[in-house]
C-alpha positions in Angstrom: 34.5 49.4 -0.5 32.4 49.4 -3.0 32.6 50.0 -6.9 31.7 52.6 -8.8 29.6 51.9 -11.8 31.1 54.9 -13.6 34.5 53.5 -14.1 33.5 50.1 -14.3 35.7 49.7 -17.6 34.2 52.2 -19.3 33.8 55.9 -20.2 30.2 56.8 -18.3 27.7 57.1 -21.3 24.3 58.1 -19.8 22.4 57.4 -22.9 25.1 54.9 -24.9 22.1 52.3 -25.8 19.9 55.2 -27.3 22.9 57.1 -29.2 24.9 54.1 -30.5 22.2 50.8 -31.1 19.1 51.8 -31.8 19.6 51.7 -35.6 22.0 48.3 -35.6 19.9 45.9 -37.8 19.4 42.5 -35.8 21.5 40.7 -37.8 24.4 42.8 -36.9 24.0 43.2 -33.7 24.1 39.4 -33.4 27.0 39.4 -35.6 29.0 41.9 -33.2 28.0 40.0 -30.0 29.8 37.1 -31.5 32.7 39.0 -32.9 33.4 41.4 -30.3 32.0 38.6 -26.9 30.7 42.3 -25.7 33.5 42.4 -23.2 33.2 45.3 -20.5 36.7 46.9 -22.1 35.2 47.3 -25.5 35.4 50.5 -26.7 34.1 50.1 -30.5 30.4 48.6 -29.8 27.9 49.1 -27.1 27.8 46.6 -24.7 24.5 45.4 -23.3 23.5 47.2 -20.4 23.3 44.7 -18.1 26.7 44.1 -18.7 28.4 47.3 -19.5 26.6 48.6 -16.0 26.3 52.3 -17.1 23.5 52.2 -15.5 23.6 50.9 -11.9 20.2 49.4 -12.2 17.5 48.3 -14.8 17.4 50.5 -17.3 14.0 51.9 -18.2 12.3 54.4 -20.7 9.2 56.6 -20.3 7.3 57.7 -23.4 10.3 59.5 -25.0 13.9 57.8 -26.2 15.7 59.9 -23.8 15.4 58.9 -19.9 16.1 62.4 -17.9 13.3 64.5 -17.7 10.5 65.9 -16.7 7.1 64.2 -18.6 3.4 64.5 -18.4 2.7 60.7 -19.1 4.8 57.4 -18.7 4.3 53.5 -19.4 0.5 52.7 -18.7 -0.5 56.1 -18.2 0.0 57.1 -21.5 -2.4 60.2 -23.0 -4.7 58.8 -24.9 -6.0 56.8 -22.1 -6.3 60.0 -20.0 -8.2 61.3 -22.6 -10.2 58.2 -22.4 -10.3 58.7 -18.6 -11.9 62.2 -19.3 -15.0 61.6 -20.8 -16.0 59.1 -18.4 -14.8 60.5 -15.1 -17.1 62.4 -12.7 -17.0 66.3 -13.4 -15.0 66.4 -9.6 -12.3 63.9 -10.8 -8.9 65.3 -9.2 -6.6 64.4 -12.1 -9.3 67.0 -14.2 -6.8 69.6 -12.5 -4.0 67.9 -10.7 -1.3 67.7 -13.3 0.9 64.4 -12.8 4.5 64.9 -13.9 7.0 62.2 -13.7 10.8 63.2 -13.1 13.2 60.9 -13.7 16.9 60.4 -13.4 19.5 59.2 -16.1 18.5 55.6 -15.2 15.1 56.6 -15.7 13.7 56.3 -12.3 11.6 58.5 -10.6 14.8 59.5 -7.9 17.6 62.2 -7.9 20.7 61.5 -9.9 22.6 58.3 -7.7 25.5 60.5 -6.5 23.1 63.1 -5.3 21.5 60.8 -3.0 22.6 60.0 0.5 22.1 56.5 1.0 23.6 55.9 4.3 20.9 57.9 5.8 17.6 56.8 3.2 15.4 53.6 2.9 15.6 51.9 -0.4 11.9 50.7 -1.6 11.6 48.5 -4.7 8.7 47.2 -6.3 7.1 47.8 -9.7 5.0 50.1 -11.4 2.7 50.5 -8.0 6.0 51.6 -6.1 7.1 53.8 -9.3 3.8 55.5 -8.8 1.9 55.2 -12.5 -0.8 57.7 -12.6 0.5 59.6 -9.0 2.0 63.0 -9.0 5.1 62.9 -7.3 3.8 63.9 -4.0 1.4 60.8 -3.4 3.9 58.1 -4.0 4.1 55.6 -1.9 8.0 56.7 -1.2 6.4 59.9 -0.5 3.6 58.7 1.8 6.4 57.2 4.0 8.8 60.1 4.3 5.4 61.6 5.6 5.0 58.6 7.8 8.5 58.5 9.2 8.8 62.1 9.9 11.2 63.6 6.7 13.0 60.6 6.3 13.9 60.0 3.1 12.7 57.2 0.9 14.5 56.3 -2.7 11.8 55.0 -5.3 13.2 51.8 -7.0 9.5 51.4 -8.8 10.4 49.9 -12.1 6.8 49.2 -13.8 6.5 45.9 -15.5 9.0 44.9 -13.6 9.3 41.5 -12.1 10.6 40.0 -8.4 13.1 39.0 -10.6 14.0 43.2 -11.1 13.9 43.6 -8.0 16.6 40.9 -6.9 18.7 42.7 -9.9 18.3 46.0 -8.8 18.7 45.5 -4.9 21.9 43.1 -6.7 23.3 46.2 -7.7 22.8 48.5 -5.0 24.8 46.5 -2.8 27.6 46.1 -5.4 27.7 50.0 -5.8 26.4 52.1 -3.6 26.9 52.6 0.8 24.2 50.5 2.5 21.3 52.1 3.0 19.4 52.9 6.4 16.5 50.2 5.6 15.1 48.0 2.4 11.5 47.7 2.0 10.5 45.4 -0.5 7.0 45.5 -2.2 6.3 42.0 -4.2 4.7 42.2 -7.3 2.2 39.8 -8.8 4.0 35.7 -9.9 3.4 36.0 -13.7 6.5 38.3 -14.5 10.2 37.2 -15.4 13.7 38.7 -16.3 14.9 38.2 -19.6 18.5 39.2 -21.5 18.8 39.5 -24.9 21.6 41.1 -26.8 21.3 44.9 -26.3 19.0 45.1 -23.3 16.7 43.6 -20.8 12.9 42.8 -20.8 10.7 41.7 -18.4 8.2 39.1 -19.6 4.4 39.1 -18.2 0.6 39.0 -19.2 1.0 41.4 -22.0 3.1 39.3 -24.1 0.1 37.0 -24.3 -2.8 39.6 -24.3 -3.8 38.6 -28.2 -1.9 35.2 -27.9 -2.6 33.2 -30.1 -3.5 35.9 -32.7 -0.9 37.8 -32.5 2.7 37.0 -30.5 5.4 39.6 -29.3 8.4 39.5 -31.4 11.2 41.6 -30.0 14.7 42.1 -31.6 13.7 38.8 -33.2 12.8 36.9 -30.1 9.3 35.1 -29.5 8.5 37.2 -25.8 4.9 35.3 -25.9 6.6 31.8 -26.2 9.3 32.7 -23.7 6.2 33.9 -21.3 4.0 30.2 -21.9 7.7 28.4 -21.2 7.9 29.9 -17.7 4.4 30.3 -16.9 2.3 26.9 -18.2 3.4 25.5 -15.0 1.7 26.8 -11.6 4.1 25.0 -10.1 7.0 26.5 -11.4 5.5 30.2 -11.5 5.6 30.0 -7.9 8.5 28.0 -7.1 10.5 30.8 -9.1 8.9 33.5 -7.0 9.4 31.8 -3.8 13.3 31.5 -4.7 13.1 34.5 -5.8 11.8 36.0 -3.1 14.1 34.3 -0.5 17.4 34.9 -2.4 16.2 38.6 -1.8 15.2 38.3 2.3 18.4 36.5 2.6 20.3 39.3 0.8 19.1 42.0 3.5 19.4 39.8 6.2 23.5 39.0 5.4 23.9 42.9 4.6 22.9 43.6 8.2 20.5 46.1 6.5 17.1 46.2 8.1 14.6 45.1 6.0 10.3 45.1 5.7 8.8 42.8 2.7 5.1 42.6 1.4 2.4 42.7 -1.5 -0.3 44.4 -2.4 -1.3 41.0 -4.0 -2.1 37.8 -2.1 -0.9 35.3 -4.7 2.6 37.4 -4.1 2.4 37.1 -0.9 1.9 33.8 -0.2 4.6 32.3 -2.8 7.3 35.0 -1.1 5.7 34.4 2.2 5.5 37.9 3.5 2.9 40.5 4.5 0.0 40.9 2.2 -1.3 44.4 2.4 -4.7 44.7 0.6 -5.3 47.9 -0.7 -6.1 49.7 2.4 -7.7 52.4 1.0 -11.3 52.8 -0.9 -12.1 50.7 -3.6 -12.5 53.7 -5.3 -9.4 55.1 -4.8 -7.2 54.4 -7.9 -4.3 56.7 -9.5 -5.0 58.4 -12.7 -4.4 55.7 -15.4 -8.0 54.0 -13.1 -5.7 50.9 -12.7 -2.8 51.5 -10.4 -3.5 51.9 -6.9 -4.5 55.4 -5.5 -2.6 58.5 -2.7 -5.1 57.0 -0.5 -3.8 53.3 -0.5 -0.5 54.5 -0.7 -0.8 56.8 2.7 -2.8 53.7 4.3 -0.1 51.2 3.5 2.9 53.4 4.7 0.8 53.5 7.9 0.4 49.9 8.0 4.1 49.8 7.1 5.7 51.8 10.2 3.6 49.9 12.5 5.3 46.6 11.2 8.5 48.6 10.5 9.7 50.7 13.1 13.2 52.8 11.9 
């Protein structure tokens, strides 16, 4: 049986990190984690969200404070580098037209609400931004390209950009605490120089950007040194991809003692060979890149889920 993360201990509270924390000074927030041991039961402070599990899985935020919506732009595709994009784009550019709109849940992923969903019958893909779709309208997705592929089946984005391996052992963590098994678990690997971190109200996924103007300038968040925390788990090659190969076989393993059937690969080869799976170049044309000019294109996306039911028959 499993639990439901609606009654786990609290009242459900879509947006209780927004409403309630957001204006807590540091200091007190610090304060009330040592006071209150942010306990699931407590009903006088928000808990962190890892912990409280309002939300099933990690919690993420387009543009705007508020998760559930309908936007124009999201993390890395953001306007003013489509406006960018604009001037230097060919006069036929697709995205000149083809409005992108990103739909997400409460969680903030790119899915129907979780009790909508009929997950007995769909195939769970996780991954990062690439799987989210950055820069893709909704209908060339990758989870998109497969329910093409697979004839209507349907295929639950899990795409959380930034996000680490480390997100998605997390995530598929808490969709086999919560939810029915699904039909199938594809797993797409994103690159080795990402990690999980917790902090008091939240979690955040460490990577390159946290040392983009190192040494000039360092991210500080809620008081913590991100850019330190980054060189601490990342100086070592050795340890970048030892964590990723753990990592990577903790998840495999998962699947495997679920009796869920299971498909895992990259679109990066350094990925792929620390989680030892599949590495699927990007199949399509160089050219062929979604709207932000960074993320992989509809074309890739339609070529791998190709490549995909070939390797992964359902």
């Amino acid at each position: 049986m499993k639990r439901d993360y609606k009654t786990n201990g609290l009242q459900y509270q879509p947006n209780i990190f927004w409403t309630i924390t957001k204006d807590i000074p540091v200091e007190r927030r610090k304060k009330i984690h040592e006071e209150e041991k942010f306990f699931p039961d407590c009903d006088v402070f928000p808990v962190p969200i890892f912990l409280q599990e309002t939300y099933p899985f990690v919690y993420q935020e387009p543009c705007n404070e508020t998760p559930k919506g309908a936007y124009k732009f999201s993390t890395g595709d953001d306007e003013n580098k489509f406006q960018h994009n604009l001037k230097t784009q060919p006069d036929d550019w697709k995205y000149r037209t083809q409005e992108v709109f990103y739909n997400l849940n409460n969680n903030g992923y790119r899915a129907q609400p979780w009790e909508k969903i009929d997950w007995e019958n769909s195939v769970v893909v996780l991954g990062c931004s690439c799987v989210f779709g950055t820069g893709l309208s909704e209908f060339e997705t990758l989870d998109a390209a497969l329910a093409d592929a697979y004839n209507g089946r349907p295929f639950i984005n899990l795409g959380y950009p930034g996000g680490s391996n480390e997100h998605i052992l997390y995530n598929l963590t808490m969709l086999f605490k919560y939810f029915p098994m699904p039909a199938g678990v594809i797993v797409s690997y994103t690159t080795t120089d990402r990690a999980l971190t917790f902090e008091d109200m939240r979690a955040y996924g460490i990577g390159p950007w946290d040392v983009a103007n190192y040494p000039e300038k360092e991210t500080i968040i809620h008081g913590e040194n991100k850019t330190q925390q980054y060189l601490a788990h990342f100086l070592s090659k050795s340890n970048e991809v030892g964590r990723n190969y753990f990592t990577a076989s903790v998840i495999q393993q998962m699947c495997d003692m679920a009796g869920v059937p299971n498909y895992h690969f990259s679109w990066f080869q350094s990925a792929a060979h620390a989680a030892r799976v599949d590495y699927v170049p990007y199949l399509g044309s160089k050219a062929d890149r979604a709207r932000d000019l960074l993320h992989p294109g509809a074309e890739v996306m339609r070529s791998t889920a190709s490549h995909i039911k070939k390797k992964f028959p359902l």
